[in-house]
KEFITOR-649953 format. One record per residue (C-alpha): x, y, z; residue number from 1; residue in one letter. Coordinates in steps of 0.1 Angstrom, whole numbers, plus 5000, padded with zeros to 4 digits. Example, Ala and Ser with C-alpha at 12.3 -4.5 7.8 and 13.67 -1.06 7.14 Angstrom:
2
<r x="5123" y="4955" z="5078" nr="1" rest="a"/>
<r x="5137" y="4989" z="5071" nr="2" rest="s"/>
//
This chain:
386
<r x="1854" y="8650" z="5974" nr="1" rest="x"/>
<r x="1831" y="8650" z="5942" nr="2" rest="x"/>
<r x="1858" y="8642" z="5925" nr="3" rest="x"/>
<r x="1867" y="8610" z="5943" nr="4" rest="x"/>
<r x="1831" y="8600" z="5951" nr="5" rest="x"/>
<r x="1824" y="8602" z="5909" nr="6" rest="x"/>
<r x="1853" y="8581" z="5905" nr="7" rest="x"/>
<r x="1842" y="8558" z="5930" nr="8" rest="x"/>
<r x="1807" y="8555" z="5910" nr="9" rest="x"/>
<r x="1820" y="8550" z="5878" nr="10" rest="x"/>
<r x="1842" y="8515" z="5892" nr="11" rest="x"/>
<r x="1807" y="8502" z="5911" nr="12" rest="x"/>
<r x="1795" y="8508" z="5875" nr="13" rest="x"/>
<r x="1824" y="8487" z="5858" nr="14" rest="x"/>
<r x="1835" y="8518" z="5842" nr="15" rest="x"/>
<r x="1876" y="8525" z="5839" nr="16" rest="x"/>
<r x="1886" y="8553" z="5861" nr="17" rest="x"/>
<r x="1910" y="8571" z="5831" nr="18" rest="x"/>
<r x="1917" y="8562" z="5794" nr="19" rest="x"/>
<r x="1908" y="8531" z="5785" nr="20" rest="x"/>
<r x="1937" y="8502" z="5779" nr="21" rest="x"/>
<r x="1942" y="8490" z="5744" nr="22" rest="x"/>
<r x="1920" y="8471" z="5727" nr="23" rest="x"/>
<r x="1891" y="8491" z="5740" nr="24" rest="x"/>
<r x="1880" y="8528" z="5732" nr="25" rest="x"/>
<r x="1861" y="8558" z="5754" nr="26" rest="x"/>
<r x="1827" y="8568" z="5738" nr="27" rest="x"/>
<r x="1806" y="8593" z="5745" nr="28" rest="x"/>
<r x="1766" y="8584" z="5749" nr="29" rest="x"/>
<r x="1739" y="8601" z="5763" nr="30" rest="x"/>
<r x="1762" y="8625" z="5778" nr="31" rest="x"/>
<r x="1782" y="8596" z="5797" nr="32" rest="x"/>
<r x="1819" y="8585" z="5789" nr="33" rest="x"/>
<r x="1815" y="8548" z="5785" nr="34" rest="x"/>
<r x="1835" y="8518" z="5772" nr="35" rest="x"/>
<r x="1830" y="8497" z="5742" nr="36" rest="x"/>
<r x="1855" y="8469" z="5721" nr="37" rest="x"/>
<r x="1880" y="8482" z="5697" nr="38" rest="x"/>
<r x="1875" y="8454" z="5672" nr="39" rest="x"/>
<r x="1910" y="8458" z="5655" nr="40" rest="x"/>
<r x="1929" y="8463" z="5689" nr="41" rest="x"/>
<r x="1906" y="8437" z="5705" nr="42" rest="x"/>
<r x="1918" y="8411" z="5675" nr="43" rest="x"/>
<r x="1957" y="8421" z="5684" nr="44" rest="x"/>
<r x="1959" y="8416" z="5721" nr="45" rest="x"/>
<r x="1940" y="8382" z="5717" nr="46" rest="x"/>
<r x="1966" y="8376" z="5688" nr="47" rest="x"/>
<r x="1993" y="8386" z="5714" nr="48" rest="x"/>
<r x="1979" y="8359" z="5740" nr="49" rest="x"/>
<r x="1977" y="8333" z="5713" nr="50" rest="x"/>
<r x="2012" y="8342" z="5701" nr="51" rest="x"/>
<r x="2032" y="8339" z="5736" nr="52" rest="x"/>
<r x="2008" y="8312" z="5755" nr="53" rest="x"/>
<r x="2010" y="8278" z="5725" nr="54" rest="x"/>
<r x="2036" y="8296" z="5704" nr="55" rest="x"/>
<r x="2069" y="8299" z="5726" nr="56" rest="x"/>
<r x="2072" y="8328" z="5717" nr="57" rest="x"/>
<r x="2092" y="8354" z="5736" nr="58" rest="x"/>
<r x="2083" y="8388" z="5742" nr="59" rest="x"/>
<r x="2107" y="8402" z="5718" nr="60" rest="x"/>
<r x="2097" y="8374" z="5691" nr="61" rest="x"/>
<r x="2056" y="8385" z="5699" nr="62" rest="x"/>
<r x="2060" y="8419" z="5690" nr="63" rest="x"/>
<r x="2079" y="8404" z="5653" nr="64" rest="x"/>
<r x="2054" y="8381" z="5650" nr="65" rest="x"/>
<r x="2027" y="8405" z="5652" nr="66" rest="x"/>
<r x="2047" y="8430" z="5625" nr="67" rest="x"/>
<r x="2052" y="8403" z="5601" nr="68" rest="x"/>
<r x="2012" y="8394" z="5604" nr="69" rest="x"/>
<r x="2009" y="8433" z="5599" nr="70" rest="x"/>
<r x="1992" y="8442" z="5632" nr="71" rest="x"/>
<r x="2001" y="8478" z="5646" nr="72" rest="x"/>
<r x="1995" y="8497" z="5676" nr="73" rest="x"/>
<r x="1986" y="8526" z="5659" nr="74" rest="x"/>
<r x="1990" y="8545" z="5626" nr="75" rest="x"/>
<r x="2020" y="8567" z="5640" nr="76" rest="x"/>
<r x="2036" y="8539" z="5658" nr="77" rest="x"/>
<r x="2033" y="8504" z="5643" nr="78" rest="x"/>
<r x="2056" y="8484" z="5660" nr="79" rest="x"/>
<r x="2049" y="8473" z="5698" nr="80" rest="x"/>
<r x="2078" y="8476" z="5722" nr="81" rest="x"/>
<r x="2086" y="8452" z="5750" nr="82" rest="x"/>
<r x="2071" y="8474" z="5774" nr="83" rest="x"/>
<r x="2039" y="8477" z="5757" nr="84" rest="x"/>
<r x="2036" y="8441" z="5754" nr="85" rest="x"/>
<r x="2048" y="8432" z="5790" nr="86" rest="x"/>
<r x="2023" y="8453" z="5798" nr="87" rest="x"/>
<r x="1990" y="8440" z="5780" nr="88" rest="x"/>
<r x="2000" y="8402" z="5791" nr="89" rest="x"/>
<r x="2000" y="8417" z="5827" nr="90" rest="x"/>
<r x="1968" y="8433" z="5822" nr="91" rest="x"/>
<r x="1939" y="8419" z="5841" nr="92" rest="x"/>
<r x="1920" y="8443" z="5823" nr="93" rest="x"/>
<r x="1912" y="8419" z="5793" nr="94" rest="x"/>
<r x="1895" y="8396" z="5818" nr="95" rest="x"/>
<r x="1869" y="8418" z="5822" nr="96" rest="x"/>
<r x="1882" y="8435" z="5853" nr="97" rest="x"/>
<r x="1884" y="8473" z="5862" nr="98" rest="x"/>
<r x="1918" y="8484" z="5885" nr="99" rest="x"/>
<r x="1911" y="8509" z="5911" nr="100" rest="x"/>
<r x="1934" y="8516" z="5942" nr="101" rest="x"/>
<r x="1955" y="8490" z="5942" nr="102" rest="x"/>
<r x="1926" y="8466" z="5939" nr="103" rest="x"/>
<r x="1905" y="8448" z="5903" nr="104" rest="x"/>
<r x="1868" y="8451" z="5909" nr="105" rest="x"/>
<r x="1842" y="8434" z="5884" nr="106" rest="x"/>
<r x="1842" y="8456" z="5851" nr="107" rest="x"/>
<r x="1815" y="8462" z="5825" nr="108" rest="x"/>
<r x="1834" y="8459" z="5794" nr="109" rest="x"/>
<r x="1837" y="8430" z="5771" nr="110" rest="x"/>
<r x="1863" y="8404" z="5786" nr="111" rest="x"/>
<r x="1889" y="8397" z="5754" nr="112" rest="x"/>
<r x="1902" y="8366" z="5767" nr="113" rest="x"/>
<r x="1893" y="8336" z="5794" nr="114" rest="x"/>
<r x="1907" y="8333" z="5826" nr="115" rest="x"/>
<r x="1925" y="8303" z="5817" nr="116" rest="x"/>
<r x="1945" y="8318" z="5784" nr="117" rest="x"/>
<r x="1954" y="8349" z="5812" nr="118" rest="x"/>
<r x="1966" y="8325" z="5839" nr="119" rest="x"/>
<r x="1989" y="8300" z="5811" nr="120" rest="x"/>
<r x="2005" y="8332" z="5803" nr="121" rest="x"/>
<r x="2012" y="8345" z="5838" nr="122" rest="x"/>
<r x="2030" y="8308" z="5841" nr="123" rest="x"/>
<r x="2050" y="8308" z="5813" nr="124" rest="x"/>
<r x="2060" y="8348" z="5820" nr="125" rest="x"/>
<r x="2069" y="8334" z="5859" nr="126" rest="x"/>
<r x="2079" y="8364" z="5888" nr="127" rest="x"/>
<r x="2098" y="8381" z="5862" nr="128" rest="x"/>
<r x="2091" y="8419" z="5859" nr="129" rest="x"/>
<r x="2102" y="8438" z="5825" nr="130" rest="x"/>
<r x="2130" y="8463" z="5827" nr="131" rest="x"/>
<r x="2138" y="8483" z="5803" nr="132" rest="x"/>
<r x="2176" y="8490" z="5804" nr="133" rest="x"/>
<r x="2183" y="8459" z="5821" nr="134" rest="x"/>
<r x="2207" y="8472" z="5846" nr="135" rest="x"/>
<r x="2219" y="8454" z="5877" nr="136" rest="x"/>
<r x="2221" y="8481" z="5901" nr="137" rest="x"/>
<r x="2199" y="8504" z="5890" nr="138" rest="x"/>
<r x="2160" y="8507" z="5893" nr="139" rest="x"/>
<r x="2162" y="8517" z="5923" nr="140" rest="x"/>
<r x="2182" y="8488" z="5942" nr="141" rest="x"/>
<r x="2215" y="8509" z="5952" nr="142" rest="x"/>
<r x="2210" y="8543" z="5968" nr="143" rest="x"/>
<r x="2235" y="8572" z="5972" nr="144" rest="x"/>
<r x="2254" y="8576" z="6005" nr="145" rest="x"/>
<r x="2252" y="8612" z="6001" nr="146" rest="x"/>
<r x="2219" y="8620" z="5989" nr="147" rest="x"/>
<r x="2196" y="8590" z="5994" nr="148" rest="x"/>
<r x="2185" y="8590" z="5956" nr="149" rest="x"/>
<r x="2182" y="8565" z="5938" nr="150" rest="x"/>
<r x="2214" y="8556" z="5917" nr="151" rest="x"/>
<r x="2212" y="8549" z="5878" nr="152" rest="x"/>
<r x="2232" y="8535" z="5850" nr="153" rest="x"/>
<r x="2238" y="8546" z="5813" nr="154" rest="x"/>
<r x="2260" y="8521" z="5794" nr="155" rest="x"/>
<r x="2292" y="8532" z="5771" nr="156" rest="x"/>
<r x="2308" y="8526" z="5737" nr="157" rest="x"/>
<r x="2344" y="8533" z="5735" nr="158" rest="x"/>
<r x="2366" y="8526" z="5704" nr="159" rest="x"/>
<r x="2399" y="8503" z="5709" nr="160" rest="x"/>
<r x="2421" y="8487" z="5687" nr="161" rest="x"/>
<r x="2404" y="8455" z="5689" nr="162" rest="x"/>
<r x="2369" y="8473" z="5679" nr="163" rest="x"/>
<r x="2341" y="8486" z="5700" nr="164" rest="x"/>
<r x="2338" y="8478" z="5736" nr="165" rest="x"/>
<r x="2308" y="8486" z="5761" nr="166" rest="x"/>
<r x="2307" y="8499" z="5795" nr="167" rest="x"/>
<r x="2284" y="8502" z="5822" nr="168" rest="x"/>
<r x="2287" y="8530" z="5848" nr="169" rest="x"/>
<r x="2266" y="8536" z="5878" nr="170" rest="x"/>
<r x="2265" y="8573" z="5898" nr="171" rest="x"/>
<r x="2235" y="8590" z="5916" nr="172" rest="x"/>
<r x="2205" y="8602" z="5895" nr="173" rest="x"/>
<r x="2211" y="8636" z="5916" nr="174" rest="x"/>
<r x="2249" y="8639" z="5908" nr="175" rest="x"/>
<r x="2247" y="8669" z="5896" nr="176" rest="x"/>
<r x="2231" y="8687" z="5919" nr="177" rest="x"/>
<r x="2253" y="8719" z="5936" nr="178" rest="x"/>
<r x="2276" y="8705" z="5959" nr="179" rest="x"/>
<r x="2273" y="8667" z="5950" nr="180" rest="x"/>
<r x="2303" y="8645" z="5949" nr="181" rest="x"/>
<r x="2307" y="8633" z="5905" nr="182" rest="x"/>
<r x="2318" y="8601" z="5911" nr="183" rest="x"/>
<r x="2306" y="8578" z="5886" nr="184" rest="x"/>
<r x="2317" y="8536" z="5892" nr="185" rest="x"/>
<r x="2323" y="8506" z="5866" nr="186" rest="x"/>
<r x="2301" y="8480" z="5872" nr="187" rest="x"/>
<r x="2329" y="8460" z="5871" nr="188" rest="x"/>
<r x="2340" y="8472" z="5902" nr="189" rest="x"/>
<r x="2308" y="8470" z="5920" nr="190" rest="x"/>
<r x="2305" y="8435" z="5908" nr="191" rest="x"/>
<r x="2339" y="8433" z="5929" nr="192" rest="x"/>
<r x="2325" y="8442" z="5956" nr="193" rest="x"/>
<r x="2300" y="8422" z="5956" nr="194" rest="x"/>
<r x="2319" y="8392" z="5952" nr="195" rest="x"/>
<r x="2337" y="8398" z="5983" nr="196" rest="x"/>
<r x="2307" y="8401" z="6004" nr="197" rest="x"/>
<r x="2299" y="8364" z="5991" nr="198" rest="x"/>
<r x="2336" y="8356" z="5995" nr="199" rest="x"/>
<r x="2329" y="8366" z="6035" nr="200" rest="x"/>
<r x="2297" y="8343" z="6034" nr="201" rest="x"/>
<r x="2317" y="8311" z="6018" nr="202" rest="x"/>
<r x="2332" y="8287" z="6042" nr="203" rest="x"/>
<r x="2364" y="8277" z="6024" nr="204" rest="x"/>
<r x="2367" y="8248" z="6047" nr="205" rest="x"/>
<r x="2350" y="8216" z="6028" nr="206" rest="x"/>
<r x="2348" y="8196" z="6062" nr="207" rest="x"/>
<r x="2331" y="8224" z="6083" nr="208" rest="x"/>
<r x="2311" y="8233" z="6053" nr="209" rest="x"/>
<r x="2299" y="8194" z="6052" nr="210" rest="x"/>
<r x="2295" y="8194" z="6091" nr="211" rest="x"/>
<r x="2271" y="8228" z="6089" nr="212" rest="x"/>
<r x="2247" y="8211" z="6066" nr="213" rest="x"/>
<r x="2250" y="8177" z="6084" nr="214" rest="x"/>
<r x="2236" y="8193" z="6115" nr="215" rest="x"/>
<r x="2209" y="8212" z="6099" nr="216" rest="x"/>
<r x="2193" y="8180" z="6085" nr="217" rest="x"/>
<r x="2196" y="8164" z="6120" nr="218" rest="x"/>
<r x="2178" y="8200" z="6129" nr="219" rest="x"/>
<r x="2152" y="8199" z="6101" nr="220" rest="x"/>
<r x="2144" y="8156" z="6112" nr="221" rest="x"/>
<r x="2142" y="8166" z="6146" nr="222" rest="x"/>
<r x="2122" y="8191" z="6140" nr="223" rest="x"/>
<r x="2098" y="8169" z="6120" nr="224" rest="x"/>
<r x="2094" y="8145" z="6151" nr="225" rest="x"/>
<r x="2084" y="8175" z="6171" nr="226" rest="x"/>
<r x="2059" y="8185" z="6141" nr="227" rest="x"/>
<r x="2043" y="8147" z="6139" nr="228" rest="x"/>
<r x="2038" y="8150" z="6177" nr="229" rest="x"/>
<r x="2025" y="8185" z="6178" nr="230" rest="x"/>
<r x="2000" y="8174" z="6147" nr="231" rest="x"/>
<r x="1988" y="8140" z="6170" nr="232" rest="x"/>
<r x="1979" y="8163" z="6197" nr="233" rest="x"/>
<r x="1959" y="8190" z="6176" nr="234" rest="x"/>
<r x="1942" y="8158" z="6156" nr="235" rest="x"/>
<r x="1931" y="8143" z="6196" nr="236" rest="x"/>
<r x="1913" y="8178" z="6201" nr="237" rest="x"/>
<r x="1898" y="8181" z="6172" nr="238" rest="x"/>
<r x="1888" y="8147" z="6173" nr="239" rest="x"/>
<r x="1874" y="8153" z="6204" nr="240" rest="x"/>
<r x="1858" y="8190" z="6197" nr="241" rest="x"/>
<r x="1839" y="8174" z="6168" nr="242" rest="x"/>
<r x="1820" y="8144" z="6187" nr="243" rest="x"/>
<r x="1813" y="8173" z="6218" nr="244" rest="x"/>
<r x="1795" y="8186" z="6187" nr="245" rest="x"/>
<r x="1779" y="8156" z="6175" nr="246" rest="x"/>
<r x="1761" y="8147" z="6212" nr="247" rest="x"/>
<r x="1757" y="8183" z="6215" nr="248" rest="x"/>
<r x="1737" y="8185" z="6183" nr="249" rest="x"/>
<r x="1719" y="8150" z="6193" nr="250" rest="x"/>
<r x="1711" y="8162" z="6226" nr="251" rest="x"/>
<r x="1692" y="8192" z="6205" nr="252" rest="x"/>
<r x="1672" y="8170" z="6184" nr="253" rest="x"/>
<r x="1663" y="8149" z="6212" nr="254" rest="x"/>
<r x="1650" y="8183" z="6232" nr="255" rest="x"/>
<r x="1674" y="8178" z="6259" nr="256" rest="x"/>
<r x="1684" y="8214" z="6253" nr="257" rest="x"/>
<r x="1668" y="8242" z="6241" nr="258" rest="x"/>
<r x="1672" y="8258" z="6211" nr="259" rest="x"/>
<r x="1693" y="8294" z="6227" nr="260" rest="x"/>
<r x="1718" y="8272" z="6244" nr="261" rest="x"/>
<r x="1720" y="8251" z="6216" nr="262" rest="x"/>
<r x="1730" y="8280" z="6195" nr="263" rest="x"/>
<r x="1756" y="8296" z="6219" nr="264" rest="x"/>
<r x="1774" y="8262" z="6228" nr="265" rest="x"/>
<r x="1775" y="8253" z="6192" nr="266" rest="x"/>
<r x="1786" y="8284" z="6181" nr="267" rest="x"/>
<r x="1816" y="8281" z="6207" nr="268" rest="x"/>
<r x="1821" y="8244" z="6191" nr="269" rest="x"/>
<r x="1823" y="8255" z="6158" nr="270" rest="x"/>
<r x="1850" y="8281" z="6165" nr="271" rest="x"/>
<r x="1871" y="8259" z="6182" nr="272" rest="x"/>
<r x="1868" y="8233" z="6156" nr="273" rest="x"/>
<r x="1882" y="8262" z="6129" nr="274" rest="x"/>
<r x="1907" y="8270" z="6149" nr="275" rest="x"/>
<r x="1921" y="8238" z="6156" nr="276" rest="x"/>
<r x="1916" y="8223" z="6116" nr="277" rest="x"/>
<r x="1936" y="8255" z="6109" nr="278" rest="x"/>
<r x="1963" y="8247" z="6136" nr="279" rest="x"/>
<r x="1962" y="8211" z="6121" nr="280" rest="x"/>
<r x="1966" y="8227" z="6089" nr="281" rest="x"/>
<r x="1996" y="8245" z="6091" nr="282" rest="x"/>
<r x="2017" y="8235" z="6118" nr="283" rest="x"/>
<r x="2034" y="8206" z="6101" nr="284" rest="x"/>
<r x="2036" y="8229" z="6067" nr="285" rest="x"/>
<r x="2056" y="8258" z="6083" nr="286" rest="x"/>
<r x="2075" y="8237" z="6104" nr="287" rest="x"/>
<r x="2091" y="8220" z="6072" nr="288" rest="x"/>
<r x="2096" y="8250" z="6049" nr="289" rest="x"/>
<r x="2109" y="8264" z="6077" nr="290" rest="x"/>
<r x="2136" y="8241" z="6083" nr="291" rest="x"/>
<r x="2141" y="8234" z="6044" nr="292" rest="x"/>
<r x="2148" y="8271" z="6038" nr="293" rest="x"/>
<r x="2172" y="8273" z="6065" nr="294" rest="x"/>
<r x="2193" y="8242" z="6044" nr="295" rest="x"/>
<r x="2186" y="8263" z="6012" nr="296" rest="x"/>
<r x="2198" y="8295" z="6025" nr="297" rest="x"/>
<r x="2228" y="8281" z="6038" nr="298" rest="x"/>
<r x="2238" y="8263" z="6002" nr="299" rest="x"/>
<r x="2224" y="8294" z="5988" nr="300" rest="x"/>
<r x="2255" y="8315" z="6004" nr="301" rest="x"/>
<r x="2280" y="8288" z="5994" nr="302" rest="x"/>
<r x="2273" y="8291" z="5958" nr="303" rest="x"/>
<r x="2267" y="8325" z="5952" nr="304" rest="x"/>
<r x="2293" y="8339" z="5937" nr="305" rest="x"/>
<r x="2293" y="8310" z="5915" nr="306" rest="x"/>
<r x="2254" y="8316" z="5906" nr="307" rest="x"/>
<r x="2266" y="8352" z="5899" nr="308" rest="x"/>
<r x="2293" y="8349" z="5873" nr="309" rest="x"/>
<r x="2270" y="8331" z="5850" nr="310" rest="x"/>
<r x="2241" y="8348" z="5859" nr="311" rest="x"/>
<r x="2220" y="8378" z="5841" nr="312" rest="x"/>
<r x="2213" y="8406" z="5852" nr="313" rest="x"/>
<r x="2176" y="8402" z="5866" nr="314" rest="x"/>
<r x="2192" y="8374" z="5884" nr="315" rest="x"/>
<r x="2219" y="8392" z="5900" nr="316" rest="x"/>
<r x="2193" y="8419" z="5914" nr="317" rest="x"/>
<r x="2170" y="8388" z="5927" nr="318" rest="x"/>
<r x="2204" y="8370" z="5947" nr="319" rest="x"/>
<r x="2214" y="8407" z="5955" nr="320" rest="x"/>
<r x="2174" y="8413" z="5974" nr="321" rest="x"/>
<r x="2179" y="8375" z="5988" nr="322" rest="x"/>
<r x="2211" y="8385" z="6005" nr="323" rest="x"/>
<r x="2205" y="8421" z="6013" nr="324" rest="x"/>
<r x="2183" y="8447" z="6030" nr="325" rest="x"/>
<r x="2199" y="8474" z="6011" nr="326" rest="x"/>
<r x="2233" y="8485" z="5994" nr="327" rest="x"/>
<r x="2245" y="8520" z="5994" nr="328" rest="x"/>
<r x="2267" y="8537" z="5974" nr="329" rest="x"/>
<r x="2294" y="8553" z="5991" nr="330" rest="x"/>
<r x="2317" y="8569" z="5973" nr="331" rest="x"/>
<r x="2331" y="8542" z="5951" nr="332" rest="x"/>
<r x="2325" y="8517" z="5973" nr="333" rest="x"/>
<r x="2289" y="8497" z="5976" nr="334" rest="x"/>
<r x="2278" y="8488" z="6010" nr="335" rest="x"/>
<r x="2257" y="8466" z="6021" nr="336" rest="x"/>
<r x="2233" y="8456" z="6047" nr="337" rest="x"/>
<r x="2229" y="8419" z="6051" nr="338" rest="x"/>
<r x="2197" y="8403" z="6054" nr="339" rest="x"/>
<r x="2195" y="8374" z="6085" nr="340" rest="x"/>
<r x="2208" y="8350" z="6089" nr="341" rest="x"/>
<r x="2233" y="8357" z="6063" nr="342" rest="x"/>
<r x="2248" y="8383" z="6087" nr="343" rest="x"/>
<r x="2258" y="8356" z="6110" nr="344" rest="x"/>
<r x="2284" y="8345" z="6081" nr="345" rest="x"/>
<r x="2292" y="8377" z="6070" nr="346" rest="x"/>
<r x="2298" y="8392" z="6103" nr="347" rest="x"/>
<r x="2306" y="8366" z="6128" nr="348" rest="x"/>
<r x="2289" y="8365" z="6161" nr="349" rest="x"/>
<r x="2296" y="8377" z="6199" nr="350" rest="x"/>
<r x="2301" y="8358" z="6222" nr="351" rest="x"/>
<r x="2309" y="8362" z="6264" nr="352" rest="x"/>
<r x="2345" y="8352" z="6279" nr="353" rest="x"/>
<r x="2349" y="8341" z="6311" nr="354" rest="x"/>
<r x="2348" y="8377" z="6327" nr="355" rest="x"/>
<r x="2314" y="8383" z="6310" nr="356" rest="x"/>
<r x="2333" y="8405" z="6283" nr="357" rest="x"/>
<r x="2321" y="8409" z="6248" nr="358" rest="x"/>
<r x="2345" y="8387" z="6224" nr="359" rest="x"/>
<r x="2334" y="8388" z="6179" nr="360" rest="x"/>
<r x="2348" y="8356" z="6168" nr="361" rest="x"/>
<r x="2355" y="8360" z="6131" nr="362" rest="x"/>
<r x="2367" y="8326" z="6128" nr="363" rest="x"/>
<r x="2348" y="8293" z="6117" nr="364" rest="x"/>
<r x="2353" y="8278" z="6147" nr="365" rest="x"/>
<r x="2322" y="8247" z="6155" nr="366" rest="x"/>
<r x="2310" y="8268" z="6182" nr="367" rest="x"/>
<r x="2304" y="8301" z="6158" nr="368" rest="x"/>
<r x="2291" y="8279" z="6132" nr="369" rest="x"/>
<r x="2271" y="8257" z="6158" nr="370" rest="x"/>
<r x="2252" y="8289" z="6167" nr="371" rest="x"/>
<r x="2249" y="8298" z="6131" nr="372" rest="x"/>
<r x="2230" y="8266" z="6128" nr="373" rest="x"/>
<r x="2205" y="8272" z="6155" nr="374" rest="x"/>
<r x="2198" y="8306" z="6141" nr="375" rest="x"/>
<r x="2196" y="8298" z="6107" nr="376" rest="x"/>
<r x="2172" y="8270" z="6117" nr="377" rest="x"/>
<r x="2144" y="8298" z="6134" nr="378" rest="x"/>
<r x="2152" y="8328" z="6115" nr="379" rest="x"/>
<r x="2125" y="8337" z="6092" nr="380" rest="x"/>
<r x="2135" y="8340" z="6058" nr="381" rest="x"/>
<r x="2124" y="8362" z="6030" nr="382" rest="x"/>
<r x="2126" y="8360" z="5991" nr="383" rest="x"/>
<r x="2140" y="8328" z="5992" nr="384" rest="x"/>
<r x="2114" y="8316" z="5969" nr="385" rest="x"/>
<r x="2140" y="8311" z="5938" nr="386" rest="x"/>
//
């Protein structure tokens, strides 16, 4: 508990928790571990910023840059490595700020570069997060079947008559634990099955395929008539609600009212007003994002296993997280669950015959693919953001 609570005072003092990051130092004064600029350090991450926000320069071409300018990291380590450098252009730190439980709270070191520098660079670096092996199915986004853990990747170089050729395999981090099953996989042959699981989402079918995104578009226009009319109606009350509070407000100045009632009917105004500006707000935004993801989606799953063929492998992971909960390795084969409503293609749907008996159409018939419409219209959709 002292522990925590000294830890505690030293962020309300805009002290770091632990070691400072680099470009700063720990010193102590007066008995007290405080922070203070490390004026060489301080000149390289601000350097670094320079270098990748007006340079166009990647990360790989930052830490070069900063070698041939002959700026270190340290004395036993000159050279910065991606990860380093991923990480300081990440770092809110150098605004000034001081990370604590998950959250930044107002620091008291020197800030090293403007919030303006910090947020061109988080542009140009985008959603992407570093990796340092690069490795579609591992970090975590296949587990083992048999274990749970995590499965990981090493890659290969064999000697063939042609020269050297590389190879990626896959198997559980915990594969050799007592009693575990040492299968290790290609990722060729995960990338196999991964194709088929898009194969099961395409509709081969260019005429049904058209037909699918015809009626969603009459889904999403409808949908905006329903949105306009739903916005006229919250406009009318808030119209309204806002000139109840300008008589209400006139009758006050006028002393019609007193000053207690004044308060409490006002008060009841003024909420009302909120909510319905926030209702105005959103309802036409959700309503067409909504309806424009559910378009995107389904183009999404026509094209993916185009998009994944020429794709790398931080973009495989992100189509592979679009499309799926979670994939599992099991044995040598990698199953998945599928997200919604891309289950709807990939599994078919149930429907009732005329005894009231359960019937999975695995056909593209209109009336499974009518119903995929309608659900991929109101399903909410996730990570779709790319």
């Amino acid at each position: 508990v002292d522990v925590r609570e000294g830890m505690a005072r030293r962020v309300q003092s805009g002290f770091f928790v632990g070691k400072s990051p680099y470009g700063y130092r720990n010193v102590r004064r007066d008995g007290r571990s405080i922070i203070e600029t490390h004026p060489e350090q301080a000149a390289v991450v601000r350097k670094m910023f320079e270098l990748y926000a007006y340079h166009h320069h990647t990360i790989d071409s930052v830490g070069q840059a900063l070698q041939d300018q002959e700026m270190h990291y340290s004395r036993s380590q000159p050279k910065f490595t991606r990860s380093k450098i991923h990480l300081v252009l990440r770092d809110r730190a150098y605004l000034g700020e001081v990370f604590y439980k998950g959250q930044w709270y107002p620091g008291g070191h020197e800030p090293l570069i403007d919030s303006r520098l910090f947020q061109r660079v988080q542009a140009l670096l985008g959603a992407k997060v570093y990796q340092s092996n690069e490795l579609t199915y591992a970090g975590g986004l296949v587990v083992c079947g048999h274990c749970g853990r995590a499965v990981t990747g090493e890659r290969v170089t064999k000697k063939a008559k042609g020269g050297e050729r590389n190879y990626v395999y896959y198997r559980c981090s915990g594969y050799t634990a007592e009693g575990h099953p040492r299968t290790r996989v290609t990722e060729a042959h995960l990338d196999s099955h991964v194709l088929d699981l898009f194969a099961m989402l395409r509709i081969e079918d260019t005429r049904l395929r058209a037909w699918v995104v015809r009626v969603l578009k009459e889904k999403r226009k409808a949908g905006r008539v329903e949105s306009e009319q739903e916005r006229e109606r919250l406009q009318r009350e808030l119209t309204s609600a806002r000139r109840e509070a300008d008589t209400l407000l006139s009758m006050r100045l006028m002393e019609e009212i007193d000053s207690e009632t004044f308060k409490r009917k006002n008060g009841e105004l003024q909420g009302r007003i909120a909510r319905l500006q926030l209702a105005v707000d959103v309802s036409d935004k959700d309503d067409a994002e909504n309806r424009d993801l559910a378009l995107k989606a389904f183009e999404l799953s026509q094209a993916l296993a185009e998009k994944w063929v020429s794709a790398d492998a931080l973009t495989k992971r992100h189509l592979l997280q679009i499309v799926c909960l979670n994939s599992t390795l099991e044995g040598e084969s990698l199953v998945f669950t599928v997200r919604k409503p891309f289950d709807l293609l990939a599994n078919g749907t149930i429907f009732k015959n005329g005894r009231g008996a359960g019937i999975r159409s695995r056909g593209r018939s209109r009336k499974h693919l009518l119903w995929v419409c309608v659900r991929y219209a109101s399903v909410g959709f996730l990570c779709l953001d790319a």
